[in-house]
Every structure is written in C-alpha cells, then in structure tokens.
C-alpha positions as CSV (number, residue, x, y, z in Angstrom):
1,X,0.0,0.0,0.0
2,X,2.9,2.5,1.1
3,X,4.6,1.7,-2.2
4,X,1.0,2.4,-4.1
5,X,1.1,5.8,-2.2
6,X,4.3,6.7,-2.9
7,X,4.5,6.2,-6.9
8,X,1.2,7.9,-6.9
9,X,2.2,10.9,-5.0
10,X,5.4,10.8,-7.1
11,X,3.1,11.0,-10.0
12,X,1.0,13.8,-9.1
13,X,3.8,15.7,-8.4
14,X,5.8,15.1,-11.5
15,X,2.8,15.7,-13.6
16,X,2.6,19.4,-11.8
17,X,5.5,19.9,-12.5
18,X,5.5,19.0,-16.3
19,X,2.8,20.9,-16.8
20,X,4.2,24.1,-15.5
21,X,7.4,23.6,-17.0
22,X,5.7,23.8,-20.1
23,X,4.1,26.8,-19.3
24,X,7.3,28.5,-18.6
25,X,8.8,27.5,-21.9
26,X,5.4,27.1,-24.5
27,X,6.6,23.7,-25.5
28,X,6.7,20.3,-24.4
29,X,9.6,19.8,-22.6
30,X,10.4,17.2,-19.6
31,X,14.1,19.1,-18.7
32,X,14.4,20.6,-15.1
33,X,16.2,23.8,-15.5
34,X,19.4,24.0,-14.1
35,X,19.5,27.9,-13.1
36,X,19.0,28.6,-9.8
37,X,16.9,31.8,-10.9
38,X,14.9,29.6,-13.2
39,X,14.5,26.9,-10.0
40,X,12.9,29.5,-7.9
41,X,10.7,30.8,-10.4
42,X,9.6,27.2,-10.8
43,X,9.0,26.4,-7.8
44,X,6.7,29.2,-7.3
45,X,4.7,28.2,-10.7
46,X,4.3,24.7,-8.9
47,X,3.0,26.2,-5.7
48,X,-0.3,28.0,-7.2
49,X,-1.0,24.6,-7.5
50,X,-3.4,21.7,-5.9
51,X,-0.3,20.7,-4.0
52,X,0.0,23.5,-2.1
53,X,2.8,26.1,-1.5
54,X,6.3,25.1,-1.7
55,X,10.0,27.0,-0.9
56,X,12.7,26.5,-3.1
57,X,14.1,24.5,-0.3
58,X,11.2,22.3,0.0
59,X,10.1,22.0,-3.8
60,X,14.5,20.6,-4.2
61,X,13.7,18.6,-1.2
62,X,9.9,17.4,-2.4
63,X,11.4,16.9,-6.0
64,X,14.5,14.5,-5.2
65,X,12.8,12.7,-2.5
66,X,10.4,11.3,-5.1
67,X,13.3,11.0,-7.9
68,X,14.7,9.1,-5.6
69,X,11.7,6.9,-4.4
70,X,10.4,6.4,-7.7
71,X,14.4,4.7,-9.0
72,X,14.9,2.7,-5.8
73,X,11.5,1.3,-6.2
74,X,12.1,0.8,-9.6
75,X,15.6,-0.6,-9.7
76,X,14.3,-3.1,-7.3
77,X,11.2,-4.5,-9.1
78,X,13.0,-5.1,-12.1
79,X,15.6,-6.9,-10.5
80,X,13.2,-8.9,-8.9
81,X,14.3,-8.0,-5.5
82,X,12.7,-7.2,-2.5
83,X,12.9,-3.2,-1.0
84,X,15.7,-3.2,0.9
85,X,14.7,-3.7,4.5
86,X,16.5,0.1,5.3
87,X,15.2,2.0,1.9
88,X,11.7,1.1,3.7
89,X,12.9,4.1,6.3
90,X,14.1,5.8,3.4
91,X,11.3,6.0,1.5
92,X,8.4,6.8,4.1
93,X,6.7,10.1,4.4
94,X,8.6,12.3,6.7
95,X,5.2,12.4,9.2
96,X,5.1,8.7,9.1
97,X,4.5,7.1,12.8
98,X,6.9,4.3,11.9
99,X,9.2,6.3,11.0
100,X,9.1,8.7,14.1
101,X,8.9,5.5,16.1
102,X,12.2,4.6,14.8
103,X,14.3,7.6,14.9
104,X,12.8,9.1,18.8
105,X,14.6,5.3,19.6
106,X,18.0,6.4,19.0
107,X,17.0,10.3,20.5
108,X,16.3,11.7,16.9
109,X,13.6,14.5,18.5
110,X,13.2,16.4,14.9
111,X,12.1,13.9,12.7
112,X,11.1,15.3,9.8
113,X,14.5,17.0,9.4
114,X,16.5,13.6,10.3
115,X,14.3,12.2,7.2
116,X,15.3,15.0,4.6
117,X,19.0,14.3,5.6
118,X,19.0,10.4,6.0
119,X,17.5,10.7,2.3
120,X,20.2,13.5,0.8
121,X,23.0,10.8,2.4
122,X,21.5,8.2,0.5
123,X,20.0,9.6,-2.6
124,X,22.0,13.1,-2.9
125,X,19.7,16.1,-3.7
126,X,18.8,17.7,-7.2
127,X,20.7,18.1,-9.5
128,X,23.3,15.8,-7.9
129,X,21.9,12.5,-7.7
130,X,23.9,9.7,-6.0
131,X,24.1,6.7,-8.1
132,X,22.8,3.1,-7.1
133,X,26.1,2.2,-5.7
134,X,26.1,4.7,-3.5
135,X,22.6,3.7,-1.9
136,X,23.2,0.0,-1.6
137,X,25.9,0.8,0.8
138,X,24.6,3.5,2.3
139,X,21.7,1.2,3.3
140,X,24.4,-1.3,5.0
141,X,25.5,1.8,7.2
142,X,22.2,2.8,8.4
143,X,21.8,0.7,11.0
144,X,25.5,0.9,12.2
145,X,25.5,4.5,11.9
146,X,21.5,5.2,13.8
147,X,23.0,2.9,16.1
148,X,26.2,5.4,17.2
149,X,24.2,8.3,16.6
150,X,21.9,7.4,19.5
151,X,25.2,7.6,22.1
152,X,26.6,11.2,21.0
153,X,25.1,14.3,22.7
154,X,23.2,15.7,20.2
155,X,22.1,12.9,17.8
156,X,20.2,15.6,15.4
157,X,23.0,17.3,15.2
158,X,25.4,14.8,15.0
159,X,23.6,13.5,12.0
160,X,23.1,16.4,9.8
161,X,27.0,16.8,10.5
162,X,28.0,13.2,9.4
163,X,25.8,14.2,6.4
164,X,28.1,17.0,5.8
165,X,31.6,15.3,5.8
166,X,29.9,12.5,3.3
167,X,29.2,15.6,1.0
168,X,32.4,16.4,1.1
169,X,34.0,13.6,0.1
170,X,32.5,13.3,-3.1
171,X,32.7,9.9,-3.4
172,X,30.2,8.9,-1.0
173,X,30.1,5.0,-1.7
174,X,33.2,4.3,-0.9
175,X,32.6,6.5,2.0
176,X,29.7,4.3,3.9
177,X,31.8,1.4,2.6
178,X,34.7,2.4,4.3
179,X,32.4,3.2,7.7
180,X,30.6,-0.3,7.1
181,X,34.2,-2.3,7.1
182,X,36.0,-0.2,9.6
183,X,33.6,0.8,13.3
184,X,36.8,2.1,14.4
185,X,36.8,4.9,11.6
186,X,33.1,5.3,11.8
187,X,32.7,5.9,15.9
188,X,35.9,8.3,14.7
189,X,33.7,10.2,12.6
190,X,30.8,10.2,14.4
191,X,33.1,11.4,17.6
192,X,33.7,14.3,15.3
193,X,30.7,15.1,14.1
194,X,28.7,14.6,17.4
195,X,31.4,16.4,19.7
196,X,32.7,19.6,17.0
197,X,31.1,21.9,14.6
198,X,34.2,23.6,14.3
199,X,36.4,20.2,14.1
200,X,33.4,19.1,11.2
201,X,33.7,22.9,9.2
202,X,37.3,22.8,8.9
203,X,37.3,18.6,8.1
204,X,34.8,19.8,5.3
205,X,37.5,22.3,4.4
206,X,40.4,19.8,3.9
207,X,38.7,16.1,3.6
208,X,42.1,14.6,2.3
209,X,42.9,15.1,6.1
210,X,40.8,11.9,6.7
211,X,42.8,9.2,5.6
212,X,45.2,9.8,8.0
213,X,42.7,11.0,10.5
214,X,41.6,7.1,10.4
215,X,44.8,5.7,10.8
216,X,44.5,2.6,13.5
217,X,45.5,2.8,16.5
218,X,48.3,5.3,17.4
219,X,48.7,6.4,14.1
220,X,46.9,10.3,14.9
221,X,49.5,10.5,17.6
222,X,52.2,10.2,15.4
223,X,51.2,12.2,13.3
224,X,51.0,14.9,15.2
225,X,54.8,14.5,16.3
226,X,55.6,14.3,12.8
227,X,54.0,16.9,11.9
228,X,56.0,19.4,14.5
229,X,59.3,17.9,13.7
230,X,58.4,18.9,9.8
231,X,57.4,22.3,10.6
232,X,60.9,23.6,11.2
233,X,61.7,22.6,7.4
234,X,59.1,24.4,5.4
235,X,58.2,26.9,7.8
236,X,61.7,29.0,7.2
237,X,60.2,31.5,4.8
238,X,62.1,34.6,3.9
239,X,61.4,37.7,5.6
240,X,60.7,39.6,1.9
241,X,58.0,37.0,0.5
242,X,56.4,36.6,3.9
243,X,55.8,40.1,4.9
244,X,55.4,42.0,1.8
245,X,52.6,43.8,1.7
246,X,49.7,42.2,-1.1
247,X,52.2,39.5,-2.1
248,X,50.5,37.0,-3.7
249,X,53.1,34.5,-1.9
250,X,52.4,36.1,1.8
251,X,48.9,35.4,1.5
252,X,49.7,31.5,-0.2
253,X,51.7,31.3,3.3
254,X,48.8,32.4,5.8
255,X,46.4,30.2,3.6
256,X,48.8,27.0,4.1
257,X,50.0,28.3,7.8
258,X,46.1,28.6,9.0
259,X,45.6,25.3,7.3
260,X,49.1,23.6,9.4
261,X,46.9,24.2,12.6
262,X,43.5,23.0,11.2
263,X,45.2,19.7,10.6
264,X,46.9,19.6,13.8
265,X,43.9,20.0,15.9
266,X,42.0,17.3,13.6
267,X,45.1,15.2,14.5
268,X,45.2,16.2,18.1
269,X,41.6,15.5,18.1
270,X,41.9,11.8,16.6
271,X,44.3,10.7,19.5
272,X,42.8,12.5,22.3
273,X,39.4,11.0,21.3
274,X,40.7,7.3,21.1
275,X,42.3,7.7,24.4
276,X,38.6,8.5,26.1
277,X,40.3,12.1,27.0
278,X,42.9,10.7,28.9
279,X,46.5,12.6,29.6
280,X,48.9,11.6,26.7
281,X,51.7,12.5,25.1
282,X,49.8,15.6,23.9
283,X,48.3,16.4,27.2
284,X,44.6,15.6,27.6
285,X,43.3,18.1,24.6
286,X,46.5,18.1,22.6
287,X,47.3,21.1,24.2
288,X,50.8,20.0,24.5
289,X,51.4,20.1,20.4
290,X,49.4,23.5,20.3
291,X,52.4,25.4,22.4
292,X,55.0,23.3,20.8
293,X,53.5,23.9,17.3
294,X,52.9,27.7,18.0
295,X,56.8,28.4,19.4
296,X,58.1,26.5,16.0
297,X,55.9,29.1,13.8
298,X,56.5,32.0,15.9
299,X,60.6,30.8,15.9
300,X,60.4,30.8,12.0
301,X,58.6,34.4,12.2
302,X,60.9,35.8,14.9
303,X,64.3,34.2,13.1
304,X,63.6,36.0,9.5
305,X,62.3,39.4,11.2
306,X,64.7,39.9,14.4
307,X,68.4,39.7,13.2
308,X,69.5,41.2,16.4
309,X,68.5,37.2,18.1
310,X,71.6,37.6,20.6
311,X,70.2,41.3,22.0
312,X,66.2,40.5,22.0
313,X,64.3,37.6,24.0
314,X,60.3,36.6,23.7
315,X,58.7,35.0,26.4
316,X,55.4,33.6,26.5
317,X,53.3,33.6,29.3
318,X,50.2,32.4,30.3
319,X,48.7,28.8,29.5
320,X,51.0,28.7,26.5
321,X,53.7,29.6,28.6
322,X,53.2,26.5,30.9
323,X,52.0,24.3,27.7
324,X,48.2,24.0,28.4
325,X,46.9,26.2,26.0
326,X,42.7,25.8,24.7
327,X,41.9,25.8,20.8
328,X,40.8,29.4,21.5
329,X,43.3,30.8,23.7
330,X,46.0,33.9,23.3
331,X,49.3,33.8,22.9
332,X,50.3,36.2,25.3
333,X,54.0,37.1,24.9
334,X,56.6,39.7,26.2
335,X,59.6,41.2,24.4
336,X,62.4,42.0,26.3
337,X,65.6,43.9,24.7
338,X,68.9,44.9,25.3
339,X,70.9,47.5,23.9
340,X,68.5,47.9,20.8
341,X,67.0,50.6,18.7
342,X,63.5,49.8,20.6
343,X,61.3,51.9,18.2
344,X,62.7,50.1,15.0
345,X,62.0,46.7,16.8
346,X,58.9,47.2,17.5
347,X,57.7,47.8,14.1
348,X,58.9,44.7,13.3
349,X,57.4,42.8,16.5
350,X,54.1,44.8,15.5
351,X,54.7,43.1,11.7
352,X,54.5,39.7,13.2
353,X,52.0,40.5,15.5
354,X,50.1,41.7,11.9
355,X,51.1,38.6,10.2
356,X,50.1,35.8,12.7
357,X,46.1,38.1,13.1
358,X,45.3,39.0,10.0
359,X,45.7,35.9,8.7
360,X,44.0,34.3,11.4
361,X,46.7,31.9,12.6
362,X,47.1,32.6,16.6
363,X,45.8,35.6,17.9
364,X,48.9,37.1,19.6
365,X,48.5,39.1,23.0
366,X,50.9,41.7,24.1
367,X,48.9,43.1,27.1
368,X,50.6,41.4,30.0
369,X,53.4,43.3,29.5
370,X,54.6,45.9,32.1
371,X,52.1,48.6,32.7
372,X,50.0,47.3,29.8
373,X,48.1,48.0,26.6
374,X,49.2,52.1,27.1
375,X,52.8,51.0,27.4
376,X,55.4,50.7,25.0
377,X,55.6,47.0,22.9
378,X,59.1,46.3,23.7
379,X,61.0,47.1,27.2
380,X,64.6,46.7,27.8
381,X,65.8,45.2,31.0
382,X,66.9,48.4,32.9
383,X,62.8,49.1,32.4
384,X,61.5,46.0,33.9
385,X,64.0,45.8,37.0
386,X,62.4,49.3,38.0
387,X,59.3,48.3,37.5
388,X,59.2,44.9,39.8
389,X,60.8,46.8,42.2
390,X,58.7,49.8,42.8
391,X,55.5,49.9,40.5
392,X,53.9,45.9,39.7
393,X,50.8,45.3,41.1
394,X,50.1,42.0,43.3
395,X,47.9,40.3,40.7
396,X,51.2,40.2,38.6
397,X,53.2,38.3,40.8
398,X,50.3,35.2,40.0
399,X,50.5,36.5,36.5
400,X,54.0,36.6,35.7
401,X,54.5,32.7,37.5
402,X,53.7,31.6,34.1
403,X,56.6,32.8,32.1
404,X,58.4,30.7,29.6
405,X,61.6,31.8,27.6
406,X,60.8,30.2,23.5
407,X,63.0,33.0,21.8
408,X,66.0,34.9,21.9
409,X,69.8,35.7,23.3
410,X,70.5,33.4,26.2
411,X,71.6,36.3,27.9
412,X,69.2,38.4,27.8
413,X,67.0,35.3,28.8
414,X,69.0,34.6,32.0
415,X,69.3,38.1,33.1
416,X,65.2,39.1,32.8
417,X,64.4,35.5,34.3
418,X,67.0,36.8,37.5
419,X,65.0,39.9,37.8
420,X,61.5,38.0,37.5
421,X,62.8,35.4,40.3
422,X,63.6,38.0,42.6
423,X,60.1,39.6,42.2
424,X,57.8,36.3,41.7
425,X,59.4,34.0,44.3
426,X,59.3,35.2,47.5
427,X,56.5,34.3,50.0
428,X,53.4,36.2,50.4
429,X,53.2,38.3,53.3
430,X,49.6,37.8,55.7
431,X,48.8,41.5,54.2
432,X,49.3,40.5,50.5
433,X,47.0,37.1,51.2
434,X,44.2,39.2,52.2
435,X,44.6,41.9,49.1
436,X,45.2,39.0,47.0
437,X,41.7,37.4,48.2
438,X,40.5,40.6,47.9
439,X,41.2,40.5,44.3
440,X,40.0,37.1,44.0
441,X,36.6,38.1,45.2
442,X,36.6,41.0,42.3
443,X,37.2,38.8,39.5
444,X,34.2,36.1,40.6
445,X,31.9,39.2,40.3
446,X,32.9,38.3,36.2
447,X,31.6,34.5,35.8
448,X,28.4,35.0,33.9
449,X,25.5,35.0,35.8
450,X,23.5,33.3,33.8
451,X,25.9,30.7,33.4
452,X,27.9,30.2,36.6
453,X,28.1,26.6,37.3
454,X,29.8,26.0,33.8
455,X,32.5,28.7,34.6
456,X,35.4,26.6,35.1
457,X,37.2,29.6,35.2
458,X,36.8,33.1,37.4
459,X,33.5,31.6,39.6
460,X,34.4,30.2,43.0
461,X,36.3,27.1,43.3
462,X,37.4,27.4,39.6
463,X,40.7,27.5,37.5
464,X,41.5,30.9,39.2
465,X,41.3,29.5,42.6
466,X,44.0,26.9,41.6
467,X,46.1,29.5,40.0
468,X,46.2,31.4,43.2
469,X,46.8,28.4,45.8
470,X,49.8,27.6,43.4
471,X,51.2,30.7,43.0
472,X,51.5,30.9,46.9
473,X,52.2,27.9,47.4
474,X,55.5,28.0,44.7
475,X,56.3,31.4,46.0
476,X,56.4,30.4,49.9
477,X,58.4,26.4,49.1
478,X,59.7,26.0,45.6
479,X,61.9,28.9,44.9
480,X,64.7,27.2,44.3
481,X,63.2,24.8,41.3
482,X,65.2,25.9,38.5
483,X,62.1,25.0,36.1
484,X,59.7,27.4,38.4
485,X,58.1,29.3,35.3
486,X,57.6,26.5,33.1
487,X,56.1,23.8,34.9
488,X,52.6,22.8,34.2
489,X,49.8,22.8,36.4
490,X,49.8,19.0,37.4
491,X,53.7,19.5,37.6
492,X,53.3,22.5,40.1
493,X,51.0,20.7,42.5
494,X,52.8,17.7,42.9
495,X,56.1,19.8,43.5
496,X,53.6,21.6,46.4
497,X,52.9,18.0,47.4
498,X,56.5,17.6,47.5
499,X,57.0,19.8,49.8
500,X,54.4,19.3,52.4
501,X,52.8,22.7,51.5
502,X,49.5,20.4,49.9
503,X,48.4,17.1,51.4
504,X,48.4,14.2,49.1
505,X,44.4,14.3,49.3
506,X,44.6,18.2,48.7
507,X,47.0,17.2,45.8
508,X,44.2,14.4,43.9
509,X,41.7,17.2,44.8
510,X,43.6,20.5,42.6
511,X,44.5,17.6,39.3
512,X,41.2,15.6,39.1
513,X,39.6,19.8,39.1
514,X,42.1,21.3,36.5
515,X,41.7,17.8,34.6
516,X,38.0,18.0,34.7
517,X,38.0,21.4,33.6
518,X,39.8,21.1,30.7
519,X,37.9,18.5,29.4
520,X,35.1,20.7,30.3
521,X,36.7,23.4,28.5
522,X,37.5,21.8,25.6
523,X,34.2,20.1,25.2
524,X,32.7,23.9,25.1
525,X,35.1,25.2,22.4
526,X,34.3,22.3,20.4
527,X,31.0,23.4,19.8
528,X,32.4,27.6,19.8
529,X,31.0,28.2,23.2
530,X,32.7,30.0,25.6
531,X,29.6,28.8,27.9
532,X,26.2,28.8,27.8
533,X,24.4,32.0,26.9
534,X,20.5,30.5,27.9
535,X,19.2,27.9,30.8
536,X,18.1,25.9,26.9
537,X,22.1,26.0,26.0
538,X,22.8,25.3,29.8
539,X,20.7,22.2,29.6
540,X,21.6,21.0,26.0
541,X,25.5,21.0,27.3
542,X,24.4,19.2,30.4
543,X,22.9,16.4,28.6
544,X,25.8,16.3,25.9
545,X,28.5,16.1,28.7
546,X,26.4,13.6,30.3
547,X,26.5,11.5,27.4
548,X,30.1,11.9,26.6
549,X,31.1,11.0,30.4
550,X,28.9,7.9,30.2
551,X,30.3,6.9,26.2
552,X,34.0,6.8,28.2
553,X,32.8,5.9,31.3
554,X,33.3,8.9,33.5
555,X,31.6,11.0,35.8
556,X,31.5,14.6,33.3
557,X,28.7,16.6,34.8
558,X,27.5,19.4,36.0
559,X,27.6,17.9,39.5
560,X,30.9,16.4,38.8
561,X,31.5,20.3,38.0
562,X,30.3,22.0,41.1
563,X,32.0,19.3,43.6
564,X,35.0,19.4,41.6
565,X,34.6,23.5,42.2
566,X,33.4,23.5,46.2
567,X,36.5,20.9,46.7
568,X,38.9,23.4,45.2
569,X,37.4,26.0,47.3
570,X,38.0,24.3,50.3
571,X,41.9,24.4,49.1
572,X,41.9,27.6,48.2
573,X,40.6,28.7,52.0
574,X,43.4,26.9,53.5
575,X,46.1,28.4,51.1
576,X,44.7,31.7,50.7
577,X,42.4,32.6,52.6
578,X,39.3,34.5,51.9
C-alpha cells in the first residue's frame, strides 16, 4: 500500500511539474532547469498549484525525494528484489508514525528534518543524484550508523554533520563502505561530528585530512609528532615573501600556515578521542602540540624578522607559557631587549603581530606586558628591574609565575628571568594574602550570571582558585626549582605536594579539578561556546557532557562540576584565605 502511495504521489507531483514547465517554456519539454533563478521561479509556478505552497528548499527537497523513491523502487522491481529492509525508512513520508517510532529510539527529536538528511546521504539532492552504488551501501550503514548516533550528545546534530563530511567527500560510496568495514573509523567520525562543529567545518574544508585522521591505533598521535618535527623545514620562509605587503606569496603562506593548525587539531583531536580524553603524550586536549606547534611558527617568524636574536628575548606567558593552551586561547608574549633601537624593533614585533592576526593563525596578546596595553611594545631590561621593584601590582606576581623563555639571546634570557625570580618567588606576606583574596573576590563578580556553574574559570572554586593556591604555594616552598616558570599545572601541585605545602588528598583534589575542567573546556570550544548564553544551552551541554562522560565511562557533569569546584574551594581557604 505505502509503495501504491508513494509512486502515486510521485506522480501527481511530477505531472505538476511538467505541466508548469511547459508553461514557462510554451513547449513540451520534460528538462528541469538547471539555473537557480529559473529553480525558484519554478517552484513558485508549482505552488499555485493543488499541491499546495512550496519554498525552493522544499520544492529541491519534495522533487528528489520522489526522484529518488520512484528509481529505488524501480531498480528493485526489475531486478526482482525485494525493497531493501532500510530503503523502507528511506522512503516513508517524513510524518510517518513508523518512522518517528524509529528515529525518537535512538534520540532523533526532529524527525522530519533527520528524514530530509537520512534521504540526501543516500540519494543526494537535485541536481546531484547519488548513483545506485552509493545507496546500496549507504543502506548497509544505516543501522550501524543510527545505532552510534543514539550515544553522542546531540544525535540531530550529530547526523546532519556526518551528512556534511559525506558531502564532502565526493565519493560517497566508498565512503559508507569504508564506515561499514571499519567501526573504528566510523565511531571516529561520528566522535567528530557529534562532539565539533568547528572540528566538522574545517574537516569539510580539507577532507584529504581523513585518511590519516583514520589511521588505526596510534597512528593520529604520530602524526601529530611528525608533523612538529616537519614544521621547522618548510616553515623557514624569507622575511621579503612573507611580509610583503599584497604579495600573492604572503597570503599562499597564511592560507597554508592557517591550514598547518587546522590539521593539527583534527590530529590532536583523533588521538585524544581514542584515548577517552585521557592525559597523553599531547596532554589531555592536545594542548601539549598546540604550544610546541605555535613556538616553531612563531621561531620561523621571529628568526627572519629579528636579526638582532643575541640582544632580544620573547617569552610567553600564560597557559601557552606553561604548555596548556585551549583551541581558543591567546598567545600572550613579552619582548624584552637589550641594547637595541627599541622603536625600529617594535615595528617589526608589530609586523609579526600583523602577520600571525590578520591571517587568522594565533591571535597574539601583548597586554601582560609591564604597565599594559598604554605602554610601550618592547621594554629593555633596565625598564623591567624598575618596575618589579617599585610599581607591579600583586595580581602580577600570579601573573608573571607563568613565564616561559621560547625565543631569543640566552643572555638576555637569564638576566630578565633573574629579575623575574627576585620579584615572583618570594612568600606572600599575611597583608598581601588578604589583598590577593580581595582581588579574587573581584574577578568572581565576572563569571556569567546566567551561566555560573559552567565557569570553570573566574566563579568560585574554579581555574582561578588553583592558580592562586599555586602561586602561593610556589612562592612560599619551591623557589629554588630551576624550572619554576615553566612547569605545568599537574607539575606545580605535585612539587607543592612535594614539599608538604599540599596534602596528598589536597594534591588528587587541585589535578582531578584542573583535569576535569579542561575536558570541560574543551568540550565547550568544540562546539564555539565559551559557555552557555541561555538555561536551553545550559541544559543542551548538560545532557551532551552527560552522554560523553557515560560513552567513556566517566563521571563529566555538571555535578561532577560543582563538587569538583566547592572541593577546590576548600583548598583555596586553606592556602589563601578569603
């Protein structure tokens, strides 16, 4: 009966359509124009029409969906075959209760839409029509793929994603083929398309990434190490062809540079997911390979532009500093000279600064610098030993604990890092803890309101509190650790543990937190959300953590969240006061 109804609505519809086409044209004529402007004029012709009205979105959708129906039926009857038990999905009306019955049982809550894409994957869309090939295996993956669709966070979305990536392939068959014979690759690229838009965008962008991207087992790790020990080779570009002004050849290099970090956090992104988010190599986010990828490009940059290396050191600071960076963070860096022409030098620091922004590379951040934004871009050392001395401000002795030489004269180096010693690492007197919590109470008045308990950041018991029990803590026990400004955070709370200045239980507390909200963290930019503007977005990343946390077995939640947070509180009390 369905298949009665659906060659008879096919039809109906195809007659419409004739007939206005002819009306158009005043001929006979069966061809479909293949303008967009004549598409839309046609699809209004067919809506004043027994049919009713139709979009142009909905008279492409409408028309392919029964092109489509019509040739699977079809190919089927002749070869005296039975539908496909799958194409019986495919081909019901998008309001059909067996169909809704099957989709809301993998969490598909916008059915109609999961109909339109399920049939695009496995038909295509006018004018480009997916061949027979293409829909036989596509109806092998359906079950596989409705099947790990139902454990991601956002199955809708995750869907209309994986739809997407198969688009941009091109050669779709061997596609779902590939997915059918390999659930290693497919939970991959559902993994990328239920956890990223911006991961999915920039796969889109540059789909021979995903061969390697499916690489078994560790092969996504190495090829993020290989792909920072080839940077140093092709990233040496002269200082004429890169910075010249309109050069075809400078904007070739941002296009290829931009694309360098696209493919590393795709990389990054393959091994962290196959480890369930656990620390590697790379850190748990691949943070690790962003620092060391962004000192290589910023070497290159600084090598070709600075001649004066031996007079002139760059120190970044900050969670690239300590090797933690996010996929959205700042590279917040601080020239130091010695003896130079400072207002020539800064022109060129401000052409690299130029460089790396407007082709939307890293977004570099000179604003930590001594007395800030209003200050001069480059400081020699006679400025900064001043300044630590009579005129830095409390906040910058947690600030400048982060502070990692990656460029420059190993003299100039040694002598700044002597003066920033002297100022960073000396204990906290019982007058500075209280301004310091003082301060601390300020910046919680920042967390979003709306938002708080997904602040991982300023809010109570967040990143900030950890920053501050650390800082302290190193300050007051660990000033003689010759690695002070470049150890991580795990590395700087097990040195506190080291000491006695952090129980072993206070220790477990301040990792599992900064763990948890990195994952948190990451998980957010993922999507491009810094965190949740509405209680609706508050909710949908509730349920997608959820789902993540119980995919890898682990407790990611917003409970998880605020005990991780009232825990770290509890530290920060004992450290800092407040």
């Amino acid at each position: 009966e369905w298949d009665a109804d659906n060659l008879a609505a096919a039809y109906r519809f195809f007659r419409l359509v004739e007939h206005r086409l002819q009306m158009m044209h005043q001929l006979q004529t069966h061809t479909l124009p293949d303008s967009d402007a004549e598409i839309t004029l046609l699809a209004r012709r067919v809506s004043h029409g027994p049919l009713g009205a139709f979009t142009v979105e909905s008279f492409v959708e409408t028309l392919s969906r029964h092109l489509n129906n019509v040739r699977a039926f079809a190919d089927a009857f002749f070869a005296g075959e039975s539908v496909h038990p799958h194409s019986v999905l495919l081909m019901l009306p998008e309001d059909s209760e067996r169909a809704v019955s099957i989709l809301r049982q993998v969490g598909i809550a916008d059915v109609p839409r999961a109909m339109r894409t399920l049939h695009g994957m496995a038909y295509g869309s006018f004018p480009r029509l997916l061949d027979r090939r293409a829909r036989e295996e596509f109806e092998k993956l359906l079950p596989f793929l409705l099947e790990d669709v139902a454990v991601t966070g956002d199955p809708d979305m995750t869907l209309v994603r994986i739809a997407q990536i198969a688009a941009a392939e091109k050669s779709e068959s061997a596609f779902y083929r590939m997915l059918v014979d390999s659930p290693a690759a497919r939970r991959l690229v559902v993994g990328i398309a239920g956890m990223s838009s911006l991961l999915t965008r920039e796969l889109c962008a540059q789909i021979g990434v995903l061969d390697g991207l499916l690489g078994e087992g560790g092969a996504s790790g190495e090829a993020v190490d290989e792909m920072l020990a080839d940077v140093a080779e092709w990233e040496r570009f002269s200082a004429r062809d890169a910075f010249a002004k309109g050069s075809a050849a400078s904007g070739e290099r941002r296009n290829r540079q931009r694309q360098w970090f696209e493919r590393l956090r795709l990389h990054a992104f393959a091994d962290t997911y196959r480890r369930g988010f656990q620390p590697g190599p790379h850190g748990l986010t691949g943070e690790k390979a962003r620092a060391a990828a962004a000192r290589l490009h910023l070497a290159a940059a600084l090598d070709e532009v600075i001649p004066e290396k031996e007079r002139v050191a760059v120190f970044a600071m900050g969670s690239y500093g300590v090797g933690e960076p996010r996929i959205t963070s700042d590279l917040d860096l601080l020239v130091v000279a010695d003896d130079v022409e400072l207002p020539d030098l800064m022109q060129r620091v401000q052409a690299i600064n130029q460089w790396f922004s407007d082709g939307r590379i890293l977004k570099l951040d000179f604003r930590l610098r001594a007395e800030g934004a209003s200050s001069p871009l480059v400081q020699d050392l006679a400025f900064y030993d001043a300044y630590f001395q009579t005129r830095a401000s409390l906040w910058e002795r947690v600030a400048f604990a982060k502070c990692a030489p990656w460029w420059g004269g190993e003299e100039v180096r040694r002598a700044f890092l002597r003066k920033l010693r002297a100022f960073v690492a000396r204990p906290f007197s019982p007058d500075e803890l209280g301004a310091l919590a003082e301060m601390r109470r300020r910046v919680e008045g920042l967390a979003p309101k709306q938002s708080a308990e997904w602040d991982t950041k300023r809010s109570a018991g967040g990143r900030y509190d950890i920053e501050y029990v650390v800082a302290v803590g190193m300050a007051a026990t660990c000033t003689d650790r010759v690695d002070y400004f470049t150890m991580s955070t795990r590395e700087r709370v097990a040195a506190l543990v080291g000491t006695g200045f952090l129980s072993e239980e206070e220790g477990t507390t301040l990792r599992d937190a900064a763990d948890l909200f990195t994952r948190i963290e990451h998980f957010m930019e993922l999507q491009e959300m810094t965190h949740p503007g509405s209680e609706e977005k508050a909710h949908w990343l509730g349920r997608h953590v959820a789902r993540l946390g119980e995919a890898f077995g682990a407790a990611w939640s917003v409970v998880a969240l605020r005990d991780a947070k009232a825990a770290v509180r509890q530290c920060y009390r004992r450290a800092v006061g407040g």
